[in-house]
C-alpha angles and dihedrals in degrees: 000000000000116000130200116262128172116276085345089188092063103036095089136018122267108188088066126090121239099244084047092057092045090057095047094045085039085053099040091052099130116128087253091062088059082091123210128309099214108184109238082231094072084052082051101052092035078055087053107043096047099043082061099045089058102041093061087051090057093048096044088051090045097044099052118073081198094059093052094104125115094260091055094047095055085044077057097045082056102057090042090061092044085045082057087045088053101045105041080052090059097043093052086045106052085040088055091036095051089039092050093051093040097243088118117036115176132162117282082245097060091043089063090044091055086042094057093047098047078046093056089046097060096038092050088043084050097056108045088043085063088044093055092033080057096040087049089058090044086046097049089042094054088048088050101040100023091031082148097043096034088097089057098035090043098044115167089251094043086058091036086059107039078052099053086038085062107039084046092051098034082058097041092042093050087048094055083047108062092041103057094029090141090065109097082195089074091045092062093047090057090049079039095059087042095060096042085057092046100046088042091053090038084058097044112041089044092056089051087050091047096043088048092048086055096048086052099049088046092055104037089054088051090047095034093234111126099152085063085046092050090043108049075050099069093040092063096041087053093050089048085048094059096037104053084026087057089042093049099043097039095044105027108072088049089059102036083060089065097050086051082052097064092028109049114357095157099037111112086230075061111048097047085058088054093058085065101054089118085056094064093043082054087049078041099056097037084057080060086056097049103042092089098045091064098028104032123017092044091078109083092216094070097032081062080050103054082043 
């Protein structure tokens, strides 16, 4: 009988024979390649605790009038994909955890159907979570760099749309998906997509820093003060370090597994980083954990309304 598994279309490759996978597993047999048991009960507890962290950040947003501007509702976008992320975790889990223990017993059909939905859910969830994570970045450059216009280049229907627009492409995008997932050409779509959000925020947030750093030094030799200077330096580069280092290790290896999906499916390098692949939906949901730490309850203002 089939059994749930986190993004099962993914898990293995599929444009490799069968007698290709067994020799490379055969030749990458060292105890390393084993890859990593990870309990369904830490995906469990990661779920929880994330699903709570963001839906305190919802309430809070939709509680305070204060917090009603276009920056606060895509902070809020954001918790609500890594609320998906969350929740379609903990359904796949219970499911695996009451089948393995043989509280729930369903036809192996209805198991795949499940499995395609719950599938369609995360990658949905996935999706939308690196599109905010990327309006975020734009939103934050136009405050910084077009701090006098933003109000007229940000308008509230301008967000309401690029929402909607996201939400309305993330759930088209993971259909299609899950429908052609044989295609390598909508894998690389997907690796494609990645790289576009990384390089944006990698643009963006570097020319902040750079256009802080400036301000600063500007300041501190009017005011003869360059230990504050130094120091406020640091502080940001500290702070760009965590947020696109956060984005790259939680993010990466699950996307790196995808490019060694269409690369070297069969090659024994290869098939031991498959065998990891629980490991990346971990990095994947602690992203989801740590999403509000660097993006919410660092404004004062939310953090007065949690209170």
């Amino acid at each position: 009988m089939s059994t749930l598994a986190p993004l099962r279309l993914l898990h293995e490759p599929w444009n490799a024979s069968e007698g290709n996978q067994s020799n490379a597993t055969a030749g990458a047999g060292s105890a390393w390649c084993q890859g990593l048991d990870i309990p369904n009960e830490l995906f469990l507890t990661l779920g929880l605790v994330s699903l709570v962290e963001n839906l305190l950040v919802v309430a809070a947003i939709l509680k305070n009038r204060n917090l009603h501007s276009p920056m606060y509702y895509f902070i809020c976008c954001l918790a609500v994909s890594d609320m998906l992320v969350s929740i379609s975790n903990l359904a796949e889990t219970l499911f695996m955890l009451l089948m393995e223990h043989g509280v729930l017993v369903i036809r192996a059909s209805i198991v795949r159907h499940m499995d395609n939905v719950i599938d369609m859910l995360i990658c949905s969830s996935v999706l939308s979570s690196l599109s905010f994570l990327g309006v975020i970045a734009v939103d934050r450059y136009i405050t910084i760099f077009y701090a006098l216009r933003y109000h007229s280049i940000m308008t509230l229907q301008r967000a309401m749309v690029t929402m909607a627009s996201v939400w309305l492409a993330s759930t088209v995008s993971s259909t299609v998906f899950i429908t052609y997932y044989r295609n390598n050409a909508i894998l690389l779509c997907l690796i494609g997509f990645f790289l576009f959000v990384l390089v944006l925020m990698l643009v963006l947030y570097i020319h902040m820093f750079a256009l802080a750093r400036h301000h600063l030094r500007s300041i501190s030799s009017q005011q003869k003060q360059p230990t504050i200077y130094r120091s406020s330096s640091l502080k940001g580069a500290v702070t760009l370090t965590i947020l696109l280092g956060v984005f790259f290790i939680c993010w990466g290896p699950f996307f790196f597994h995808l490019i060694l999906i269409v690369t070297c499916p069969t090659k024994p390098f290869c098939t031991c980083f498959f065998s990891y692949f629980n490991l990346f939906l971990i990095l994947i949901i602690c992203n989801s954990v740590v999403d509000p730490l660097i993006y919410a309850f660092r404004s004062q203002e939310l953090r007065r309304t949690l209170r």
